[in-house]
C-alpha positions as CSV (number, residue, x, y, z in Angstrom):
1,X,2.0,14.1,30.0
2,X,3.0,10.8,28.4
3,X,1.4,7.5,30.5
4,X,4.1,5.1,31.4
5,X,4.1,2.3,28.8
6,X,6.6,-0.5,28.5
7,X,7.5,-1.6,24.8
8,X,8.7,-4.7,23.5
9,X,8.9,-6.7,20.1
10,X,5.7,-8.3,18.9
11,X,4.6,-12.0,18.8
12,X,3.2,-14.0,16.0
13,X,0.3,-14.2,18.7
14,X,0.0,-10.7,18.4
15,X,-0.9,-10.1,14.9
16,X,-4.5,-10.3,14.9
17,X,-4.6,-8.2,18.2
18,X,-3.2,-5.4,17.1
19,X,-4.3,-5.7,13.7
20,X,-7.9,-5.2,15.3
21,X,-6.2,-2.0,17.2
22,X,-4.8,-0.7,13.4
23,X,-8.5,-0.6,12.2
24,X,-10.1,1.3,14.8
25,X,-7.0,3.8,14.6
26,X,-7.7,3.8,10.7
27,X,-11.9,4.7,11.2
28,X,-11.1,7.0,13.8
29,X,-8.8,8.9,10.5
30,X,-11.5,8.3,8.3
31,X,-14.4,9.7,10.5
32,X,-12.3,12.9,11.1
33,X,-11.2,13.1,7.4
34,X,-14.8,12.7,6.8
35,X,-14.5,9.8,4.6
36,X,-16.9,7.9,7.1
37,X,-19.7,9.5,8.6
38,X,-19.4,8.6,12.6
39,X,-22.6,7.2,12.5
40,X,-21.2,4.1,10.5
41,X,-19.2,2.7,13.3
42,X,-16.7,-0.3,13.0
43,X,-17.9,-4.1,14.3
44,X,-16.4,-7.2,15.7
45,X,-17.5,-9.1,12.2
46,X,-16.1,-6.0,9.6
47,X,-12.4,-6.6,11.7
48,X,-12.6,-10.4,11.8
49,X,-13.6,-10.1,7.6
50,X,-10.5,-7.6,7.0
51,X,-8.0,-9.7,8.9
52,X,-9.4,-12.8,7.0
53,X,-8.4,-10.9,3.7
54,X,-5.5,-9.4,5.0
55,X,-3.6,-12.0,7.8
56,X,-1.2,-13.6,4.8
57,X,0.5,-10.0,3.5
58,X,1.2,-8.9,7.7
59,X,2.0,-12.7,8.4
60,X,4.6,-11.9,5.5
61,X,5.9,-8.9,6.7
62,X,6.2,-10.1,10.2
63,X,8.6,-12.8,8.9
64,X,10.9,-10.7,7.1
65,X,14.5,-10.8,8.4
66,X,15.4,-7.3,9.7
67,X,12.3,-5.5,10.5
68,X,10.9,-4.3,13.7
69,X,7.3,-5.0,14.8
70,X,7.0,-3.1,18.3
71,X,4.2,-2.8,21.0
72,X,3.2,-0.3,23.2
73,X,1.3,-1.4,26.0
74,X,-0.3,-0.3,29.1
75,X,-1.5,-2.3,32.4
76,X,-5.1,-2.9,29.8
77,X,-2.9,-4.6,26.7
78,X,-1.4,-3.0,23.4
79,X,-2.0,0.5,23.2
80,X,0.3,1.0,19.8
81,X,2.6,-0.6,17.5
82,X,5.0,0.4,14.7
83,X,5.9,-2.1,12.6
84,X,9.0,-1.8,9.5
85,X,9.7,-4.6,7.1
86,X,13.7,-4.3,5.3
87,X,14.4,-5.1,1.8
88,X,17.1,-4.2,-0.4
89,X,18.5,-1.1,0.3
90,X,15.4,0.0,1.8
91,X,13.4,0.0,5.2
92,X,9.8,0.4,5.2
93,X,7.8,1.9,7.8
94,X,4.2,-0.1,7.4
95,X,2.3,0.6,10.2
96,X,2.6,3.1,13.1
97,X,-0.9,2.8,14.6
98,X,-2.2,4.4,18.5
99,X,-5.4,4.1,19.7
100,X,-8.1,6.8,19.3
101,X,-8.2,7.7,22.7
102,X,-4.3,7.3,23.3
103,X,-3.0,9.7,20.4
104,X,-1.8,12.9,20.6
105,X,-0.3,11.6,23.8
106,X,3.7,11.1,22.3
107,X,3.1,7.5,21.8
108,X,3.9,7.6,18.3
109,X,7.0,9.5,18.4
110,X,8.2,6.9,21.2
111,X,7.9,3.7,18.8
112,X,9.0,5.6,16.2
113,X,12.5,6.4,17.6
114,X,12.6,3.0,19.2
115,X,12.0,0.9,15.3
116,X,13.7,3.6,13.9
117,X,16.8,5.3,15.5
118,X,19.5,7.2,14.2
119,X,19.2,8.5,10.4
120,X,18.8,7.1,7.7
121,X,21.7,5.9,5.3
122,X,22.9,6.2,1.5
123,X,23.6,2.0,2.4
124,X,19.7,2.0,3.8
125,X,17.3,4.8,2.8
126,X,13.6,4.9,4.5
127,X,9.9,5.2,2.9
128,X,6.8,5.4,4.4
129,X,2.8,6.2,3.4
130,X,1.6,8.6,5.6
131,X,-1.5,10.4,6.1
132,X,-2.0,13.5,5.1
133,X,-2.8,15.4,8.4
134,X,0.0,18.4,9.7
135,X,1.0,16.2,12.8
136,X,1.5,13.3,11.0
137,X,3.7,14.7,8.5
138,X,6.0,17.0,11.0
139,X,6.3,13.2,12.9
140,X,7.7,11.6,9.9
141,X,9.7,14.3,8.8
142,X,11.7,14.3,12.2
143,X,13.0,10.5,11.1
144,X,15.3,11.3,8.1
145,X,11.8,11.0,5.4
146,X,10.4,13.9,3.3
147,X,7.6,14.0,0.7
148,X,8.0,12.9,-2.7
149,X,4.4,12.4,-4.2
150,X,0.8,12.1,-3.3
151,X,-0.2,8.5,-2.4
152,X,-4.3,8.7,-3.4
153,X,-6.8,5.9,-2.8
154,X,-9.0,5.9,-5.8
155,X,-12.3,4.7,-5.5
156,X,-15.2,4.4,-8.1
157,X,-18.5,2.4,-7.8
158,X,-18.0,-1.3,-10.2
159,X,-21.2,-0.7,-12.0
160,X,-20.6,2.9,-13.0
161,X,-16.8,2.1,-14.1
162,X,-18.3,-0.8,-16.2
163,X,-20.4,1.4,-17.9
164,X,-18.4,3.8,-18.8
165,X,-15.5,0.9,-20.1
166,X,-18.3,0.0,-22.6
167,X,-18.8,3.6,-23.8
168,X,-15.1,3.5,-24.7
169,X,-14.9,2.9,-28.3
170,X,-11.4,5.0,-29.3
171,X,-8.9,3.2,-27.2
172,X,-6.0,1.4,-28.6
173,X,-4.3,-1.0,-25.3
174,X,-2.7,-3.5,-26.1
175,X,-3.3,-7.6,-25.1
176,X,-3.1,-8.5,-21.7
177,X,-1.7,-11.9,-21.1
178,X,-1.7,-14.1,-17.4
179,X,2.7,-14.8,-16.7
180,X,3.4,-17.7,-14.9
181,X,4.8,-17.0,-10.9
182,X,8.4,-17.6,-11.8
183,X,8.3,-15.2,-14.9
184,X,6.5,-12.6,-13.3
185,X,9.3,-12.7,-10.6
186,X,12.1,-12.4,-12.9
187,X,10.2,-9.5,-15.1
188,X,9.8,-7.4,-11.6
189,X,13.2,-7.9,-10.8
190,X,14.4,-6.0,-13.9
191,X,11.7,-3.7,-13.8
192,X,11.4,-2.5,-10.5
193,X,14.7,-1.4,-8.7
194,X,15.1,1.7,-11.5
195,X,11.5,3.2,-10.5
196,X,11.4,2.7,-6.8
197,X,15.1,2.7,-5.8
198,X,15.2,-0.6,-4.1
199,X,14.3,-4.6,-4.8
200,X,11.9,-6.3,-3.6
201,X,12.2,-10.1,-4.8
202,X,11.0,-11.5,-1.4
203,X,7.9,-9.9,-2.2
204,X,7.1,-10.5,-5.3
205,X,7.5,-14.3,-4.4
206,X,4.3,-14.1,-2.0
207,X,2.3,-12.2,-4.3
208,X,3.4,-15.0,-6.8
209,X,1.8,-17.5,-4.5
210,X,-1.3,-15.3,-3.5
211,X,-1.9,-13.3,-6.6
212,X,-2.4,-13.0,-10.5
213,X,0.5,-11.2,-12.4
214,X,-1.3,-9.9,-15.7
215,X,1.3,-8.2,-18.6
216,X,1.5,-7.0,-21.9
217,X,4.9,-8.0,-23.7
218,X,6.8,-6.4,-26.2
219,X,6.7,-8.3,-29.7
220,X,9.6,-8.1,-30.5
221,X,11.7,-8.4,-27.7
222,X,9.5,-10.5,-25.3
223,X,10.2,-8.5,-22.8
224,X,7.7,-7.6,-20.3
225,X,6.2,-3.8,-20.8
226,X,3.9,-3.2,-17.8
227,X,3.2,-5.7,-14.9
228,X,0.4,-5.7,-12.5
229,X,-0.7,-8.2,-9.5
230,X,-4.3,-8.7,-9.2
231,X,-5.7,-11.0,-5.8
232,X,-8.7,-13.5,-5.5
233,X,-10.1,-11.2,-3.3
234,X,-9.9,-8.0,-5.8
235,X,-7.0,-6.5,-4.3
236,X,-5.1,-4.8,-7.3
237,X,-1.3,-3.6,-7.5
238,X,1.1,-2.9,-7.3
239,X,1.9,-2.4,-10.5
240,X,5.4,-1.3,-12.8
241,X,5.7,-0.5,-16.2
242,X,8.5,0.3,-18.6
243,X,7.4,4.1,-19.3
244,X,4.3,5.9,-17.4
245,X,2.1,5.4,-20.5
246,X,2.3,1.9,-20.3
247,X,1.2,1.4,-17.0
248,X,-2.6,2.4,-18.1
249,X,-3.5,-0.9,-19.9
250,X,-2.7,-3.2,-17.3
251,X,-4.2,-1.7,-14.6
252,X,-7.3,-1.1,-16.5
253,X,-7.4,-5.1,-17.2
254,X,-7.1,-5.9,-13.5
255,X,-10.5,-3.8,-12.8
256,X,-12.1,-5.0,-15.4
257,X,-11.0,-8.4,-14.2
258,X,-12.1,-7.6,-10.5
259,X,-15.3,-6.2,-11.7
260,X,-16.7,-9.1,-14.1
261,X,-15.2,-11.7,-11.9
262,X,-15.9,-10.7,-8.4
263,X,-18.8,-8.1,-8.8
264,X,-18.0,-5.6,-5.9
265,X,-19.6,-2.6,-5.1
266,X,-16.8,-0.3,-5.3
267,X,-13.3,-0.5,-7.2
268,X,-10.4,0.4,-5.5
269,X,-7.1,1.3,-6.3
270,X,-3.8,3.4,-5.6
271,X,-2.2,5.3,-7.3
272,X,1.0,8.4,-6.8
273,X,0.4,11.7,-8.0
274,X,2.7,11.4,-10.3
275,X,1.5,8.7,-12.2
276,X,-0.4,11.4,-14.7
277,X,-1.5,9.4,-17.3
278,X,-2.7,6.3,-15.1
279,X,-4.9,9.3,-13.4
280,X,-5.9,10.6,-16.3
281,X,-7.7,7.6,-17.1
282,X,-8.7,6.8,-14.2
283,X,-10.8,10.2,-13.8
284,X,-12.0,9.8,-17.5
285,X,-13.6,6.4,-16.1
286,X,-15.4,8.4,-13.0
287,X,-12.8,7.8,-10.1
288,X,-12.3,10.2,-7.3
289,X,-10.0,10.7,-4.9
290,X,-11.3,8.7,-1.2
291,X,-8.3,9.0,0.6
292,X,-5.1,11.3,0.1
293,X,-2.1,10.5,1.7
294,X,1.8,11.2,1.0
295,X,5.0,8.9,-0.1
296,X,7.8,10.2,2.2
297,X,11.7,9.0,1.4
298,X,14.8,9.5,2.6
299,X,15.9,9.3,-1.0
300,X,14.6,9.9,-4.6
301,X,12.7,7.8,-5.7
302,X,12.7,8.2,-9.5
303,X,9.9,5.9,-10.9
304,X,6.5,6.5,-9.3
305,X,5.1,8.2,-12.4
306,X,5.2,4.6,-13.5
307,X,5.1,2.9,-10.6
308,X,1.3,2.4,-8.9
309,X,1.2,1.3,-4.9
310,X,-0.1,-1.9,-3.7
311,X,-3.7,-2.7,-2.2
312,X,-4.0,-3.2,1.5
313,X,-1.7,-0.2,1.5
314,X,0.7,-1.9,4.0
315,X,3.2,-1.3,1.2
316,X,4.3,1.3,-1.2
């Protein structure tokens, strides 16, 4: 039996609330995944740290003309949320979170065909990360998305991955140079519609406020070749490049950037399953797989061999 729950659109005032319900869903996952041991439960301090990091990228989704941000709640407060953010040609589903002791109870399904009804359109396709569990993917599949790739969270400890760049003595990348906001903008909008079948300007004009966009350029063209954003706070991607070997040398400048500059005990990035050569690398330089999910589309999307995901994962 499904609890009687009323819905309605979420507040600006609401953010932080159910951002706090989003990471207990998410260790809850990870302690039945067995990426967490239970032992190593979640705090008030680790959720108020997270949303400190975090509050600017949902504060920007949240503001986006023509998504949905949704609440389920009971007579205690929010239960669940879905949340979808619209850009060109493309909805995004970027959070549909229930509380542990609340799931497998039809909440999800509820939000999902209240933020997203009907089908999805050749005018307006649909993408979401999922994780990887049965229930979650026969959920999704039901709204009009199917698999395309793996969506992995690759994870290897800063010291180790420094060590092992130093070893490296037969590479050949090319420079890495800093663009300016404006002209990382511009370089994203030519290279990103033709790998991830949509635009996304809007966001590449917050990142271009809150991030780093580091390049390599073609010499004789000046033409950007591969482009990746790189945070403050060590939160790399998402990153584009011009052909799937190219994406490697950028990425590999924003660890090494993260890891000199901020000196954390793990690295972190995503990256498709497509995106061979990137995980080639990446494995090469001791990463492992953390977290496996799934990129599901209601379209092809034709790029993510050279195409890497962004970090928080709250978009593709």
């Amino acid at each position: 039996m499904v609890e009687e729950l009323s819905f309605r659109e979420g507040l600006v005032s609401d953010l932080e609330t159910t951002f706090g319900l989003s990471e207990h869903a998410m260790h809850d996952s990870a302690v039945k995944q067995g990426v967490m041991p239970a032992s190593q439960a979640i705090t008030d301090a680790h959720i108020a740290a997270d949303w400190t990091r975090q509050h600017s990228i949902i504060e920007f989704i949240a503001s986006q003309p023509g998504g949905r941000y949704l609440i389920a709640e009971n007579s205690s407060g929010p239960v669940g949320y879905a949340r979808t953010v619209s850009f060109e040609g493309m909805q995004e589903l970027t959070e549909l979170m229930v509380l542990p002791d609340h799931q497998r109870r039809g909440i999800g399904r509820q939000l999902l065909e209240i933020a997203w009804p009907g089908d999805p359109s050749p005018e307006m396709g649909r993408v979401v990360v999922a994780a990887g569990s049965a229930s979650d993917l026969s959920l999704y599949t039901g709204f009009g998305v199917m698999p395309v790739a793996g969506h992995w969270h690759m994870r290897q400890r800063a010291e180790v991955y420094l060590a092992h760049r130093a070893q490296e003595t037969d590479t050949t990348d090319p420079g890495v140079h800093a663009l300016k906001a404006d002209r990382a903008v511009t370089e994203w909008k030519r290279l990103e519609p033709s790998a991830v079948a949509h635009g996304r300007p809007e966001l590449h004009e917050f990142f271009g406020r809150d991030r780093t966009c580091l390049a390599t350029i073609d010499q004789d063209t000046g033409e950007a070749t591969s482009l990746c954003w790189v945070s403050s706070d060590g939160d790399i991607g998402p990153a584009i490049a011009r052909s799937p070997g190219e994406l490697v040398p950028v990425v590999l400048a924003a660890l090494d950037r993260v890891a000199m500059t901020q000196e954390p005990e793990h690295l972190s990035v995503f990256t498709t399953t497509l995106a061979w050569w990137l995980l080639r690398r990446l494995r090469t330089l001791g990463f492992s797989v953390y977290w496996p999910s799934w990129v599901l589309c209601s379209v092809p999307l034709p790029g993510l061999d050279r195409y890497m995901p962004t970090r928080p994962p709250h978009l593709l």
